[in-house]
Structures are given as C-alpha cells and as structure tokens.
C-alpha positions in Angstrom: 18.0 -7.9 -6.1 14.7 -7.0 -4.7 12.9 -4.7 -7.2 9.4 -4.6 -5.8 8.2 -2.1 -3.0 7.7 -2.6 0.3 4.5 -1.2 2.0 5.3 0.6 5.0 2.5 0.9 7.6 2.9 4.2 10.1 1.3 4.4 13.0 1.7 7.2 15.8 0.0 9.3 18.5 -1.9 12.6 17.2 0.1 15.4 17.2 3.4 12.8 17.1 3.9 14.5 13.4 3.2 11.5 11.2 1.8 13.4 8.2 4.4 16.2 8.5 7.7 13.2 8.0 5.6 11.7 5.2 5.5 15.1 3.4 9.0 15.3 3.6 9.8 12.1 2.8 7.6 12.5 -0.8 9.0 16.0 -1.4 12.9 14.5 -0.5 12.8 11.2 -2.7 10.7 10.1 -5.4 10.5 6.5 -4.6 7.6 6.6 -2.8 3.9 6.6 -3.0 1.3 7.7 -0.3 -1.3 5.1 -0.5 -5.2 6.6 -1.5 -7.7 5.9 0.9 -10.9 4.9 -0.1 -14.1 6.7 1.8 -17.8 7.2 1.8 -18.1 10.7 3.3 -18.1 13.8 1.1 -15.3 15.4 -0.3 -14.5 18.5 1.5 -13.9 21.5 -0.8 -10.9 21.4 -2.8 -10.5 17.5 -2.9 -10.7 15.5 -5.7 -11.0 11.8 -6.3 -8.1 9.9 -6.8 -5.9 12.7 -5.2 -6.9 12.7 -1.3 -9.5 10.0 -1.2 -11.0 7.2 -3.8 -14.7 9.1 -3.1 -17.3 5.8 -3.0 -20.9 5.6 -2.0 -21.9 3.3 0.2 -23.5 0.7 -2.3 -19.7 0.8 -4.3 -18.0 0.5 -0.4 -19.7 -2.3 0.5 -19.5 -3.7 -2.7 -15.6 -4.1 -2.2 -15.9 -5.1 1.0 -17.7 -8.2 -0.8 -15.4 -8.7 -3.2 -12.2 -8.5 -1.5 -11.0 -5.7 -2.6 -9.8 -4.0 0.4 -6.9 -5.0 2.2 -8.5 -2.9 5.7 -11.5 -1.1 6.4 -13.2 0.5 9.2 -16.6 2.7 10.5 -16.0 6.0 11.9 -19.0 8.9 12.6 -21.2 6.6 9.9 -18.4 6.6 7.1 -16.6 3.9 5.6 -12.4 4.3 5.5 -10.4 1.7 3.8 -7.4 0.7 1.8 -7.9 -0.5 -1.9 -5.6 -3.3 -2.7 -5.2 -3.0 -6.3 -3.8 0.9 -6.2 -1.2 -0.8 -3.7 -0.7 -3.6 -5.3 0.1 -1.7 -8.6 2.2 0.9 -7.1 4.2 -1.8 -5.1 4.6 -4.0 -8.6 5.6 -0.5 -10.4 8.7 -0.5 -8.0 7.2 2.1 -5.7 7.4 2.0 -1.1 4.4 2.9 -0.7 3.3 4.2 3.0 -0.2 3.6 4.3 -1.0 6.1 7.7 -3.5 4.4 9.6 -4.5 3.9 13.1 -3.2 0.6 15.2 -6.3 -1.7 14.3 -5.8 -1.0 11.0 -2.2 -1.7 10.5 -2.5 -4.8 12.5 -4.7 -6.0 10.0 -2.9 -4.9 7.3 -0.5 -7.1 8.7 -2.5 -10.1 9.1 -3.0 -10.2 5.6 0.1 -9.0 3.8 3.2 -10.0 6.5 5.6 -8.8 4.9 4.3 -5.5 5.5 7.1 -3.4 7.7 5.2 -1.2 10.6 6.5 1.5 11.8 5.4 3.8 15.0 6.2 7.3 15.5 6.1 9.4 19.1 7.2 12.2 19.7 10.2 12.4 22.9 7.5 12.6 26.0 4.5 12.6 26.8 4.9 16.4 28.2 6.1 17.3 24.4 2.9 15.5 23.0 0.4 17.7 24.9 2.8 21.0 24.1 2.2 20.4 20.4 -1.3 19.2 20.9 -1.9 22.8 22.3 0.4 24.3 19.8 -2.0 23.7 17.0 -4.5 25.9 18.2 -7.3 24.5 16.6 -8.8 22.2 19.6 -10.5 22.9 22.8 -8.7 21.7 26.2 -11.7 19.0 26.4 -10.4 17.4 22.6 -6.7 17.3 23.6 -7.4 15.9 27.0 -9.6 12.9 25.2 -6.9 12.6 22.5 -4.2 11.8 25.2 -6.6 9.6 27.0 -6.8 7.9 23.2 -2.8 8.1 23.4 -2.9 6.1 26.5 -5.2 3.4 24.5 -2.8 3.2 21.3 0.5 3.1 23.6 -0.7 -0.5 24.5 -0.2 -1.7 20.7 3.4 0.3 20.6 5.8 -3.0 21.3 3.8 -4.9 18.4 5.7 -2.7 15.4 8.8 -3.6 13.8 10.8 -0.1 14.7 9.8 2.9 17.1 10.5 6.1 15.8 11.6 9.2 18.4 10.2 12.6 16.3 12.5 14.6 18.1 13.8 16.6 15.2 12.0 16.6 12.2 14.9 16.4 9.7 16.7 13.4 11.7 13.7 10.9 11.5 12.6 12.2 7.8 16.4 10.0 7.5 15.8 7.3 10.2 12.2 6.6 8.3 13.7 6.4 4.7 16.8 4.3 6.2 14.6 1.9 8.0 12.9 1.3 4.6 16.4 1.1 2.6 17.6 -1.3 5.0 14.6 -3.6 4.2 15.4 -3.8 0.6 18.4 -5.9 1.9 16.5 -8.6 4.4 17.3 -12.0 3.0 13.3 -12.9 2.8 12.8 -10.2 0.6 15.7 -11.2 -1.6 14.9 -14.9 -1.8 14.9 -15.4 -5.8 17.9 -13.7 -6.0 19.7 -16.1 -3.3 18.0 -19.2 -5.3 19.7 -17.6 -8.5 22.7 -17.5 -6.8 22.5 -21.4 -5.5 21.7 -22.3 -8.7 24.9 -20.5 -10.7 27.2 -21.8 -7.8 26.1 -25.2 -8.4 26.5 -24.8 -12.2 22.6 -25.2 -13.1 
C-alpha cells in the first residue's frame, strides 16, 4: 500500500486557528512534518535556521528561484517567502505528511505543480466568532482587525476551490477531522496505483 506522504496544503482565515491544530496535530502523532519555509528577512531573536525558517539572502533566494528549487514563492514588505522542494520532497519520500500553511495564492500554486497535493481550509463557525477571537488576541488595534476581515472577505472567494472545509469549532474535534481527512487519503485508488497493478498482475498469474 501507499508508503509515501502526502503533502497537505492548509489554508484559513487569520485568527481561524490554523497554527494552533497543526501544533496539536505534531504533538498528537508523529507522522508528520511541518514544512520549513524559506525567507530573506532576518531572523527574529530566538530563531534558528533550519528550525523556523531556511534564513537566505537575496542573491541565494533568487538563486533558487532560477534553478527551480522552490515549489512557491512570494514578496511581502520587501522579503522573499517560499517553499524549498527538496526538504519536501525528502520528508515526503522518508514516509512523512507533511503540512505546508500558506495563504490561498500560494497553495493554488502548490497545486498547479504537484496535483496530488490535498488542500485543506479551515474557518472558524461565523464570521461573528472570527472577529471575537481576532479581538481576543489582544495584540492588534481595531484598525488591523477591521483590515484583516476585509482580507477575510478577499480569501473567502478562493474557499470552494479546496478539497475539504474544515469548521474549527472545537479545537480537539478538528485536530481528529484534519488527521482523518489525511488517513483517508492514504486509501484513494490514485494514490495506491502500483499496488492495484501488483494486484492485476498476481490475479492474472504474471
């Protein structure tokens, strides 16, 4: 049967709770891997390379942008973000599921170029409960949370063009739905094609 990972793209709304479900989902089972960004801004203190970002400079970005070796990328505030395909690659050969959090451009993309890539988006119940736990951080202005709904609006556009939607309603129940989702995938017939030419094969006494 299918040995190989899958790469799971999420997607979601900010403040929808996407990095708090992959945190669970690391600490809870240990066949996954969080896929390592690569970036050209500055590490912030108490990140290190390889852990929270691949740390480049802009020569070594656009350097893999030349040679391929990203499998997205994007600008933002004058810094380079992207997704290294070898580290996936190798994580996804080594058995691993490895989950990529990126916005909507970005997973469409990832898409594009590796389509068997599953994409999944998470929201949180309503849009009332999205603004309650935008204001429940505490750490942005009325002004940021109003822009980052208005963004919310943008992103919802792009919602139908995922595999599964994901309800965050309670954090413990889609921690389950997520890592079910990526179970059941295991089992899709595409995925599983050398095993059901095996199979053939044997039955016709090859």
């Amino acid at each position: 049967m299918n040995k190989k990972g899958i790469l799971t793209v999420v997607s979601g709304f900010s403040g929808a709770g996407k990095g708090t479900i992959m945190k669970e989902l690391l600490k809870k089972y240990d066949n996954y891997a969080l896929s390592v960004s690569a970036t050209t801004r500055a590490p912030r203190p108490g990140e290190t390379d390889g852990r929270e970002y691949f740390f480049k400079t802009k020569e070594e970005f656009e350097k893999m942008i030349a040679q391929d070796e990203l499998i997205e990328y994007a600008s933002y505030v004058n810094n380079y973000y992207g997704t290294p395909k070898a580290y996936v690659e190798e994580q996804l050969e080594a058995g691993k599921d490895v989950i990529l959090e990126i916005e909507i451009q970005g997973a469409l993309k990832v898409k594009e170029k590796m389509p068997d890539t599953l994409l999944l988006f998470i929201t949180p119940p309503s849009v009332e409960e999205l603004r309650k736990r935008l204001v429940g951080r505490g750490t942005e202005t009325m002004e940021v949370i109003e822009s980052r709904l208005k963004r919310a609006g943008e992103e919802a556009e792009g919602m139908d063009r995922y595999d599964y939607l994901i309800v965050n309603d309670k954090l413990d129940i889609c921690v389950e739905d997520v890592h079910e989702i990526i179970r059941g995938e295991h089992l899709r017939s595409f995925r599983n094609a050398e095993f059901i030419e095996h199979m053939k094969a044997e039955l016709k006494g090859e």
